[in-house]
C-alpha positions as CSV (number, residue, x, y, z in Angstrom):
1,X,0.0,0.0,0.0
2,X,1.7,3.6,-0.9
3,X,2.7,5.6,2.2
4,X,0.2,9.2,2.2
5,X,0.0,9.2,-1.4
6,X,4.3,9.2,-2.1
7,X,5.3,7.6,-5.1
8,X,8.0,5.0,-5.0
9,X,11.7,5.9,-5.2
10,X,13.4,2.9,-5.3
11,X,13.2,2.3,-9.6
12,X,15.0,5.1,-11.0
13,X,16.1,5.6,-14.3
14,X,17.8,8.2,-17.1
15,X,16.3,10.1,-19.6
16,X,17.8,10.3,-23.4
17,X,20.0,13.2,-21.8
18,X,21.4,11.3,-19.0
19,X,19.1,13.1,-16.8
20,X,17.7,11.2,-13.5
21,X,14.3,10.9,-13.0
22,X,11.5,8.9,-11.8
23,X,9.2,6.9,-13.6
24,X,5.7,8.5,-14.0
25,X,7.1,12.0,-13.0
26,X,6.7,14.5,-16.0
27,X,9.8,16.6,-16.5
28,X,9.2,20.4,-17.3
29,X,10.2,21.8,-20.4
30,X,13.7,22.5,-21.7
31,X,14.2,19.4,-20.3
32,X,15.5,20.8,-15.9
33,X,14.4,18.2,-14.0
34,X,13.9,19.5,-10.1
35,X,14.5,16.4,-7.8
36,X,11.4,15.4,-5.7
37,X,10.8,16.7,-2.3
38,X,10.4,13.4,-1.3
39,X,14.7,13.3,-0.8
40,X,14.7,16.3,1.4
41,X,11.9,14.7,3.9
42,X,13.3,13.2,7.1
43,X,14.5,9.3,6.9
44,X,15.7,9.8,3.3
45,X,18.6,10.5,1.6
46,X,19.7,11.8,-2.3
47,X,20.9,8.4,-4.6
48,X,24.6,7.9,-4.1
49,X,26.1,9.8,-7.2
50,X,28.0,7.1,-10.0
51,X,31.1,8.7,-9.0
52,X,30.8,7.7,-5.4
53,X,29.5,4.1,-5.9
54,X,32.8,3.8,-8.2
55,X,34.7,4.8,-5.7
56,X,33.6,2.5,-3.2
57,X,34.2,-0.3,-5.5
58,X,37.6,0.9,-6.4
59,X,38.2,0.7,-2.6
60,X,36.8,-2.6,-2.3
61,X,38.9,-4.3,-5.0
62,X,42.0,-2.8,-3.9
63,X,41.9,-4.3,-0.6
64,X,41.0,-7.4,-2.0
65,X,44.3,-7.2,-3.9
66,X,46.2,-6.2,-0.9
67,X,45.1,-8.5,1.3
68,X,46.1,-11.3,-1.3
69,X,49.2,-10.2,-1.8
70,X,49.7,-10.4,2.1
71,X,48.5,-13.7,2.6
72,X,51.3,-14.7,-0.7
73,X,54.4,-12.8,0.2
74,X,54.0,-14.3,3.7
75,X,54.0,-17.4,2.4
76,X,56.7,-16.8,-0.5
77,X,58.7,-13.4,0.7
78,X,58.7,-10.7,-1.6
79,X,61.2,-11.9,-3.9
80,X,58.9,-15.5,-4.6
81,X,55.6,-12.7,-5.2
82,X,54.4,-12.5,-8.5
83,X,52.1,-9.9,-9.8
84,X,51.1,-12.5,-12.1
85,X,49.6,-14.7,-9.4
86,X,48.0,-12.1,-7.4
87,X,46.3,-11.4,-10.3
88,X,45.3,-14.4,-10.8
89,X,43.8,-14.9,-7.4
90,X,41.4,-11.3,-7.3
91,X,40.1,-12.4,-10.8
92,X,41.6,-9.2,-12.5
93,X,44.3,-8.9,-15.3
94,X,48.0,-7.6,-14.8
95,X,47.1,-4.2,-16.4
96,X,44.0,-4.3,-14.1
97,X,46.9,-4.7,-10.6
98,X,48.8,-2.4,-12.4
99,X,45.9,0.4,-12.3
100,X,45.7,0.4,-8.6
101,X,49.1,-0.4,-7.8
102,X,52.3,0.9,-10.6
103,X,54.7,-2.0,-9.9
104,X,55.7,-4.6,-7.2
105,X,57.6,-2.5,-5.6
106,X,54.9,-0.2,-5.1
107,X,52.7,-3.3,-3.9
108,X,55.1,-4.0,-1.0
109,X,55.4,-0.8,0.2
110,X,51.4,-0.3,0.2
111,X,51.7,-3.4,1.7
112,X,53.9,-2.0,4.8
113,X,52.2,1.0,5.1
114,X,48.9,-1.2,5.7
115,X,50.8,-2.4,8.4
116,X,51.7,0.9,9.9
117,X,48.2,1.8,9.6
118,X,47.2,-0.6,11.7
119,X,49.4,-0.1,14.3
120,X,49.0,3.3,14.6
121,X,45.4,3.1,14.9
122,X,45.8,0.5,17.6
123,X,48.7,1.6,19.4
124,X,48.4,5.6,19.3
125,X,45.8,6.0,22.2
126,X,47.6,3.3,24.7
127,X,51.1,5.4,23.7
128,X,50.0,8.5,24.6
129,X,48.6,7.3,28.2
130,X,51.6,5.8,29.2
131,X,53.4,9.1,28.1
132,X,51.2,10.8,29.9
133,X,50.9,9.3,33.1
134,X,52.9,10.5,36.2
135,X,57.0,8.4,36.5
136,X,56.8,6.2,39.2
137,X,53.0,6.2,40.0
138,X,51.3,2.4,39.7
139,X,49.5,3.7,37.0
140,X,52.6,5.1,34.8
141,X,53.8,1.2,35.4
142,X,50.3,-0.6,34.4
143,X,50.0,1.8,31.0
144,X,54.1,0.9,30.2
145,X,53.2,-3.0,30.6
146,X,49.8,-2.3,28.2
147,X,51.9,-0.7,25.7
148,X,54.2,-3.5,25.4
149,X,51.8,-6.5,26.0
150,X,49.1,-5.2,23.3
151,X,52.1,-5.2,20.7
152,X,52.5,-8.5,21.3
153,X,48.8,-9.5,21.3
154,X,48.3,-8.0,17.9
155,X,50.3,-10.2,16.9
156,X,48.6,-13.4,17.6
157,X,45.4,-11.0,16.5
158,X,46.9,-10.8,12.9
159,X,48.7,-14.3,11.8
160,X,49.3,-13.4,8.0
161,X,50.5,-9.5,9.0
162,X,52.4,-11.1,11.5
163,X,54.2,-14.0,9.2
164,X,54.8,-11.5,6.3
165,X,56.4,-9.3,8.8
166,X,58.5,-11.9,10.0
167,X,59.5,-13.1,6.3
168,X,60.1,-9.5,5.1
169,X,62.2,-8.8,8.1
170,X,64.7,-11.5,7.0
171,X,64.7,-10.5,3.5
172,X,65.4,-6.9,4.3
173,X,68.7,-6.9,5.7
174,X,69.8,-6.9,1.8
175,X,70.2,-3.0,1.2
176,X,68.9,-3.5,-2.1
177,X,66.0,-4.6,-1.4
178,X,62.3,-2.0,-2.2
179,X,61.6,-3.0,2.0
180,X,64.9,-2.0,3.6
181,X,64.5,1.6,4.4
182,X,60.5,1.2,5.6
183,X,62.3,-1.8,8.0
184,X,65.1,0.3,9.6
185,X,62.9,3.2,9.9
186,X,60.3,1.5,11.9
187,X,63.0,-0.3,14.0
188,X,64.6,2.8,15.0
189,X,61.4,4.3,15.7
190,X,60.6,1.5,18.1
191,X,63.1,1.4,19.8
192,X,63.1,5.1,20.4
193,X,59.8,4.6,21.7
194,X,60.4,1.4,24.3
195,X,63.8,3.7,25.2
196,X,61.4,6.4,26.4
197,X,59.1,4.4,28.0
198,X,61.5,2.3,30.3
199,X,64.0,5.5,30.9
200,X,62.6,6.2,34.4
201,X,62.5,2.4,35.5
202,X,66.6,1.1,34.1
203,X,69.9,2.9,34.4
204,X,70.8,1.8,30.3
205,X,67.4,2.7,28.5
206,X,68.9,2.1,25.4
207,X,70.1,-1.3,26.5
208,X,66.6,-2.3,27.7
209,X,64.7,-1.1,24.3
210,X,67.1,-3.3,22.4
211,X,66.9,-6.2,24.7
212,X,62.5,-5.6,24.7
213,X,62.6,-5.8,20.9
214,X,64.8,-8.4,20.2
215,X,62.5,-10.8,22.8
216,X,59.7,-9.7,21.0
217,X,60.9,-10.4,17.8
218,X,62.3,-13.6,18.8
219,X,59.1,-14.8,20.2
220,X,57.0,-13.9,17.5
221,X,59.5,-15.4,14.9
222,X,59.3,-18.9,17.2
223,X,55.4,-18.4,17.4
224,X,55.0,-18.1,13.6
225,X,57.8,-21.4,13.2
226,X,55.6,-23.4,15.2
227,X,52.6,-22.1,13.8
228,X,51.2,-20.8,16.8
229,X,51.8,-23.9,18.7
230,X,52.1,-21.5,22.0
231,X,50.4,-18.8,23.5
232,X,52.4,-16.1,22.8
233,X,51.1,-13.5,25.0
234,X,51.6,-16.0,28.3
235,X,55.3,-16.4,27.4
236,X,55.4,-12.5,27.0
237,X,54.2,-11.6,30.4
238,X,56.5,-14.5,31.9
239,X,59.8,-13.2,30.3
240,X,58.9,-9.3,30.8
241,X,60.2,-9.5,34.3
242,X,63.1,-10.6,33.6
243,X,64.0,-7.7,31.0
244,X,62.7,-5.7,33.5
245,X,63.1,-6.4,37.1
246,X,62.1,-3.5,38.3
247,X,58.6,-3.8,37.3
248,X,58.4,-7.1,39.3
249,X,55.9,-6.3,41.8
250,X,53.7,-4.5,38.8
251,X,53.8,-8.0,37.5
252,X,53.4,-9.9,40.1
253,X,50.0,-7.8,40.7
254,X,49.0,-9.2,36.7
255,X,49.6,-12.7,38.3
256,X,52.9,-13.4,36.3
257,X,55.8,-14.7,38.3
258,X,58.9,-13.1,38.3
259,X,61.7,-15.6,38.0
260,X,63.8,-16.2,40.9
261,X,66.9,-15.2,41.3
């Protein structure tokens, strides 16, 4: 049954001009067509314009491709990637890759910077709480510890970020390769970050930040061996007090045991 006498909106067509218009609905002469009230009443909205929907697909299919391309060079590195295959995989050609992407090189380093994304999003609000909070208060300790434990726990959140990661991170130590200068950034980054965040607790912060990130990395590169035959964030909190001794009774309080001396 029609609603108080308002036609239908749903069917919409185009007139011989590429005009929109509804069917049944007389447009004036000279061919202006005035779009029906009906769009401005509460509850409704205006037709998404072609350009948007087009958009919104191009979005669509380029994450498809990305995500592919993840799940391959984690399985292959970057060098054992082929465009060809990715291709392959979304159901587009290699000129249709090529349109969202420019080269393989390119496709790596959007590939990275997915990875960054990510982070960021995650890791910038529990960063800036333990930056803020008072040195030395309980709660300064307990926002360090959330820092560091979420990092790993996105891990295990994210197997097939976290395997090409751990893949690419070999592969990059060549200086040649398209990775190299996105790896070493983001390592130095880190561990100006874990530096920061440990200065008020150790007497070598720089020390401590290398010794955090190579534990990390070393468990996560064991965790992806063994596809994820352990619980990564368990063996985290266990070996956290013994990088950082100081924070024994915080961890104690999170029920992990310091080891003994």
């Amino acid at each position: 049954m029609a609603n108080s006498g308002r036609s239908a909106t749903s069917k919409i067509g185009k007139g011989s001009a590429g005009k929109v218009f509804e069917p049944g609905r007389r447009t004036p002469a000279g061919g202006a067509h005035h779009p029906p009230t009906e769009y401005a009443s509460a509850g409704q909205s205006t037709p998404r314009p072609a350009q948007a929907r087009s958009r919104e697909h191009r979005d669509v299919r380029r994450d498809q491709i990305l995500g592919e391309a993840i799940r391959l060079a984690g399985e292959r590195g970057y060098y054992g990637l082929t465009l060809q295959e990715v291709a392959q995989r979304c159901g587009v050609t290699n000129a249709g890759l090529l349109y969202y992407f420019g080269s393989k090189d390119q496709l790596l380093l959007d590939m990275l910077q997915e990875f960054e994304r990510r982070e960021t999003a995650a890791m910038t609000p529990l960063v800036a709480l333990a930056t803020r909070e008072a040195r030395n208060s309980e709660l300064a300790v307990d926002a360090l510890l959330d820092v560091l434990r979420t990092m790993v726990a996105r891990v295990g959140a994210q197997p097939e970020m976290a395997q090409l990661y751990t893949v690419l991170q070999a592969e990059t130590l060549n200086p040649d390769h398209p990775g190299h200068a996105s790896f070493r950034a983001r390592e130095a980054a880190t561990l100006n970050l874990f530096a920061t965040l440990v200065s008020t607790y150790v007497d070598d912060p720089q020390s401590t930040a290398r010794q955090l990130l190579a534990l990390m990395d070393g468990l996560k590169q064991q965790w992806v061996r063994e596809d994820s035959a352990f619980d990564l964030v368990v063996e985290w909190d266990r070996a956290i007090a013994t990088v950082l001794p100081g924070l024994a009774r915080a961890c104690a309080g999170r029920n992990i045991e310091p080891p003994s001396a």
